[in-house]
C-alpha positions as CSV (number, residue, x, y, z in Angstrom):
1,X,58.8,37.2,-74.3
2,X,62.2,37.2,-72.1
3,X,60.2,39.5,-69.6
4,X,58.5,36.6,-67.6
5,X,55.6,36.8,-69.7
6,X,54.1,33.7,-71.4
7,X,55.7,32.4,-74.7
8,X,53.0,31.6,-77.6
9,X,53.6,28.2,-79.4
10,X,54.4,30.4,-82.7
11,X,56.9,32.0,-81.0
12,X,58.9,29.2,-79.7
13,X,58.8,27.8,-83.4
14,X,59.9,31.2,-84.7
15,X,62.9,30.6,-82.1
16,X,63.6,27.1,-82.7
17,X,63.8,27.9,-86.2
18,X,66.3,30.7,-85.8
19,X,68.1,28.4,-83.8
20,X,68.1,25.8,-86.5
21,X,68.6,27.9,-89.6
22,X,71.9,29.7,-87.2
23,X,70.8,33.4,-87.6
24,X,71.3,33.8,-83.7
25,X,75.4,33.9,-83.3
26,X,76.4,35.7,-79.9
27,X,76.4,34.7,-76.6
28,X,74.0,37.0,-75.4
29,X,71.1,36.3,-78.2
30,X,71.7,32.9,-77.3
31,X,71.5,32.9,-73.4
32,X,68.6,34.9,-74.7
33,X,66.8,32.2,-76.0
34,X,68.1,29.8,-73.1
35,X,66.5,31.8,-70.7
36,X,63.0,31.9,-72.4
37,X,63.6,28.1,-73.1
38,X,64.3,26.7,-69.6
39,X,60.7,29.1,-68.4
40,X,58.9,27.1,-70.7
41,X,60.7,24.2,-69.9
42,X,59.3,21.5,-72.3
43,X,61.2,18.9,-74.1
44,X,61.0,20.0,-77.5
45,X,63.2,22.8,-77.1
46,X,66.6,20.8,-75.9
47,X,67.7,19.5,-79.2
48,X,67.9,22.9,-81.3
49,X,69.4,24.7,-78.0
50,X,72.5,21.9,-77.4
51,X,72.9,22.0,-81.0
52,X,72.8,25.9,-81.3
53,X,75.5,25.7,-78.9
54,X,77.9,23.5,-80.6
55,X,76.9,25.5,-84.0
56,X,78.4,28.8,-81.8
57,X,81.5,27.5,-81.1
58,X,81.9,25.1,-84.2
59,X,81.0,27.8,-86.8
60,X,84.0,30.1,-85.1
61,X,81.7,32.5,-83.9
62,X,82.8,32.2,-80.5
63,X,86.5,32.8,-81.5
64,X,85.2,35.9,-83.2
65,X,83.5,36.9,-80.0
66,X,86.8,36.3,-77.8
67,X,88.7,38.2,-80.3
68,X,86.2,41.2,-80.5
69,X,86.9,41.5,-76.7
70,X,90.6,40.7,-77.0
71,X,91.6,43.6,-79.7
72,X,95.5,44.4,-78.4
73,X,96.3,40.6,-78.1
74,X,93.9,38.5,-80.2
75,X,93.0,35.5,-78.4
76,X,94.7,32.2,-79.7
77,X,92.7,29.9,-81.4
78,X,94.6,26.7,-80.8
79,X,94.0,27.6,-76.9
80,X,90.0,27.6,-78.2
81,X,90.8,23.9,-79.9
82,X,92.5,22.3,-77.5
83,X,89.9,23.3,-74.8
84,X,87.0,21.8,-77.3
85,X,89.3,18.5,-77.4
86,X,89.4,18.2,-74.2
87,X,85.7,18.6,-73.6
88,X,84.9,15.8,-76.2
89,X,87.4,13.6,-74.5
90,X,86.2,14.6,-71.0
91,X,83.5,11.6,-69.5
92,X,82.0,14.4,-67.4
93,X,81.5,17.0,-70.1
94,X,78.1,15.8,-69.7
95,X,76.4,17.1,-67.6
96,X,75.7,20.1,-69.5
97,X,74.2,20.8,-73.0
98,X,75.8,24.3,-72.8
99,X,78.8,23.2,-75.2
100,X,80.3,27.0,-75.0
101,X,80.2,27.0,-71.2
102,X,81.8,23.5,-71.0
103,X,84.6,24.9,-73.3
104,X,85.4,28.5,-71.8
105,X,85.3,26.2,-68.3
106,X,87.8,24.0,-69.4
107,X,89.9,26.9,-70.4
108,X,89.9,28.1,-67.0
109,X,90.2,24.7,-64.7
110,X,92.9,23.2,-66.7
111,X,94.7,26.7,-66.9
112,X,95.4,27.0,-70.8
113,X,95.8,30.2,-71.3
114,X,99.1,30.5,-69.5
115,X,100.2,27.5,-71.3
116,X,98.9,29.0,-74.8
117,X,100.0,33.1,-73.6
118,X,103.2,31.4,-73.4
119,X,103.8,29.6,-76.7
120,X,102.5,32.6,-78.8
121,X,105.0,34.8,-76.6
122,X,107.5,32.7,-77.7
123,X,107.4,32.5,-81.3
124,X,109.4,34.8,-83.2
125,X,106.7,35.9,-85.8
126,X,105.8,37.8,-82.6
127,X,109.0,39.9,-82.6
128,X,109.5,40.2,-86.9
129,X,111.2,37.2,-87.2
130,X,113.8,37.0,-84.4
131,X,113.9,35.1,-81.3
132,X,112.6,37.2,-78.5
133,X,114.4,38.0,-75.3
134,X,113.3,35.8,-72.0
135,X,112.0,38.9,-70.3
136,X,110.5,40.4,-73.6
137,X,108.5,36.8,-74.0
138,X,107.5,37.1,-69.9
139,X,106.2,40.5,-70.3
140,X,104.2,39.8,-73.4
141,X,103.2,36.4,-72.4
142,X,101.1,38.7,-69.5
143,X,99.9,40.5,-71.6
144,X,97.9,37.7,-73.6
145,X,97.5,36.2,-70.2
146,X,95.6,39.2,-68.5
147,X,93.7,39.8,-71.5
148,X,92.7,36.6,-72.2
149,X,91.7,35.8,-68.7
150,X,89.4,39.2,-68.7
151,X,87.6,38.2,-72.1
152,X,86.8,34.5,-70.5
153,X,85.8,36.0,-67.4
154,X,83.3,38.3,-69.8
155,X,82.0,35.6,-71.4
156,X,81.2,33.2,-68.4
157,X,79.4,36.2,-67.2
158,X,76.3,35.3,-69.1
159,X,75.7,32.3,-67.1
160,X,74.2,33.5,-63.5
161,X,74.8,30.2,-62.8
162,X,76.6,26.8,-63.9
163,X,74.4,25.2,-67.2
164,X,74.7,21.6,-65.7
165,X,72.0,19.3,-65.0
């Protein structure tokens, strides 16, 4: 299975029902399962994969992921919801079922983590209460930025190529 080999009928329901039941929660296990999906190509198999997606990044286990690579400057979870709001209110959002792809590539075209690196810089529970200094809040601001940036870059490495149709 995964190494170009044929999938049996039992295995695809084993995966469909990991899908279903959510006990696959990381990119990579997912893509996993994309991969094996889009060999065998059949219709059956689109439903529990779009909604395994939306599970991922619903259930916060995407957020977990971006932090886990973003362990000096924990990525900002209102940068995470706005990008999902603006994929739900976006008319082309679809033309892919991937909904974690469409979200990490609305982080990066409509630039949000500057936005977000900045307004986290700039809040003084960031410097123990007081207000920070302008070039304290620049230099911090990228340092979320770079670190950010790298962990969305990371993720969007599992696709080889766009999910779109």
């Amino acid at each position: 299975m995964g190494d170009g080999t044929a999938i049996t009928s039992s295995d695809k329901e084993r995966l469909i029902r990991a899908l279903r039941t959510h006990q696959v929660n990381t990119v990579g296990d997912l893509r996993r399962i994309e991969r094996v999906f889009a060999q065998i190509g059949t219709p059956d198999v689109s439903e529990p994969m779009t909604s395994a997606w939306a599970y991922y990044v619903n259930s916060h286990s995407l957020l977990t992921e971006l932090r886990g690579l973003t362990r000096n400057y924990p990525f900002n979870s209102d940068c995470l919801d706005e990008a999902k709001r603006r994929v739900y209110s976006d008319p082309s959002s679809n033309r892919s079922w991937n909904f974690c792809w469409l979200v990490l590539t609305k982080i990066k075209s409509d630039n949000l983590i500057p936005y977000y690196a900045g307004y986290q810089a700039s809040m003084p529970a960031m410097w123990g209460g007081r207000n920070p200094t302008t070039e304290g809040q620049k230099q911090l601001a990228n340092a979320f930025t770079t670190e950010w940036t790298w962990a969305i870059d990371q993720m969007l490495r599992h696709w080889e190529e766009p999910p779109c149709r």
